[in-house]
N, C-alpha and C positions, 0 to 999 in steps of 0.2 A: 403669331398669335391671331392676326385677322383671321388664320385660313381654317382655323380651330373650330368645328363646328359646336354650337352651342345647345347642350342637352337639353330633350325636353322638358320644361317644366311642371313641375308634381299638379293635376289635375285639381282644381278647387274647387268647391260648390260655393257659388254665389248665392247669396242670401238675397230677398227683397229686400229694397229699400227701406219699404214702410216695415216690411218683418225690424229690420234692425232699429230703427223711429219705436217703437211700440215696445221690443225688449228694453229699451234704455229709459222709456217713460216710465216703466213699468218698474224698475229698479228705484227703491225707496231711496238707498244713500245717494243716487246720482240726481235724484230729482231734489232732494234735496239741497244739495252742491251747488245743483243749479238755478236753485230758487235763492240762495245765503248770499252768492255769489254774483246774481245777477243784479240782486237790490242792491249791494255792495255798491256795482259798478255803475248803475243807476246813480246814485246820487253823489260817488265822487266823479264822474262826468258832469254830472250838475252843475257843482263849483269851479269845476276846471275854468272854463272861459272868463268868470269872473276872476279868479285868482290872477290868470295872465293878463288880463286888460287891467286891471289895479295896478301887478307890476309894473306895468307900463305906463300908465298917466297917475297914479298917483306915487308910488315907488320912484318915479322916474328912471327905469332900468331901461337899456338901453338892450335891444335884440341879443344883440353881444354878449351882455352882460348875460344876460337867461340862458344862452346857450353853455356859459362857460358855469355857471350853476348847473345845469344840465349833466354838463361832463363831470363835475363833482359828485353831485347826485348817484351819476352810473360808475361812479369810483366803490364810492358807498357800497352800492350794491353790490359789485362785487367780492367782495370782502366777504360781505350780511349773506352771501351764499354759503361760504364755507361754514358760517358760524351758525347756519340756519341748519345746513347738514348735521353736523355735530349734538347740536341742542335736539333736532328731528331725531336723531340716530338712539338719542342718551333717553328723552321723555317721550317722544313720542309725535303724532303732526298737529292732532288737534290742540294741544299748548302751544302751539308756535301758532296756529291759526288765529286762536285766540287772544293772545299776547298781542300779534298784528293788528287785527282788528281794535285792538281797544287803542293800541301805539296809532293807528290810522285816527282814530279821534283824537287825538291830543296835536300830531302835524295840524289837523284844520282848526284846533286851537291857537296854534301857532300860529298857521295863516288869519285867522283871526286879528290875533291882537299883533301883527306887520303894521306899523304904524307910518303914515306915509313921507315921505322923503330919508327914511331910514336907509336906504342906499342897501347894495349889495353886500354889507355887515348884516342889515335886519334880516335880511333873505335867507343868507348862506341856513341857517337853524331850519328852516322848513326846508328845504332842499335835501338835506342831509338826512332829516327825519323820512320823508316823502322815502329817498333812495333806500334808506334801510330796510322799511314798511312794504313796501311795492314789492320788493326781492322776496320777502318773508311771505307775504301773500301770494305771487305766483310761484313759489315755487312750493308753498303748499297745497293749492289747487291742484297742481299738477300730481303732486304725493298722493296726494285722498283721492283722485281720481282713478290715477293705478292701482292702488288698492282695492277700489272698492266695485270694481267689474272685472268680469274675469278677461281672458288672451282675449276670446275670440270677437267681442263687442267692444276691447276696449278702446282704439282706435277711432269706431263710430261715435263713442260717448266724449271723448275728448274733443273728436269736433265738432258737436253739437254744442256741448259745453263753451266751448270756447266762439261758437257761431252767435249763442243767448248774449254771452256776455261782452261781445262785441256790438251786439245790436241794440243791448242796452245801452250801452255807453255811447252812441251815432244816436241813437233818438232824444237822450238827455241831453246831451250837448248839442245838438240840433237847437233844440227847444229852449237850451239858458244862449247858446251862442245870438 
């Protein structure tokens, strides 16, 4: 198999950079996406740092403790994939976006009212809401994204998309951390 010479491959035309930047700004549902999605991640980055410094001095959770919420959490998710598939498949992505987002409000209601020294009993409920919520939301992001560009952009839009809303989330938490 090394000695197997490898055919050459089908000739591409490379796009500019900025050409592909400027189709994808240029596309209403993706700027969009990327504006719902950015603020989203904007201001749950916000609270993050506080939520885990609370956990931690007034919770009194122990690192331990957060991470094996953690792994409960990414249980959760798991699951909240298949059932997000399903529910996507039967209604549709924007109900499950929606759903999410409003279910996203009610976890930081929960984290809200974590009363402190309630131990890992008070936590496990946000944890498990956080993991269902997070699953639902990226994995609709990613839905409404392939949708809604076509083959040959859609690749660039996804990492843009995913570049905004990483950067939102590093400057927020920058700034509450």
């Amino acid at each position: 198999q090394a000695m197997v010479t490898d055919p050459d491959p089908e000739p591409r035309t490379r796009r500019p950079l900025l050409a592909q930047a400027r189709r994808t700004w240029r596309n209403d549902r993706v700027r969009q996406l990327i504006l719902f999605f950015g603020f989203q991640s904007l201001v749950m980055w916000l609270a993050c740092p506080f939520i885990f410094i609370y956990l931690q001095q007034g919770v009194k959770l122990s690192m331990t403790t957060v991470q094996l919420l953690i792994a409960c959490s990414s249980t959760v998710s798991f699951f909240a994939g298949y059932l997000f598939r399903v529910v996507g498949n039967k209604y549709g992505r924007k109900p499950v976006v929606m759903l999410c987002t409003f279910l996203k409000g009610v976890e930081f209601i929960f984290w809200g009212t974590l009363l402190p020294d309630s131990g890992w009993v008070g936590a496990l409920p946000c944890f498990l809401m956080g993991g269902f919520v997070n699953m639902g939301i990226g994995s609709s992001q990613l839905s409404l994204l392939t949708s809604v560009e076509g083959k040959r952009n859609q690749s660039f839009s996804i990492a843009v998309f995913f570049a905004v809303n990483g950067l939102c989330g590093f400057l927020s938490s920058s700034l509450s951390g």
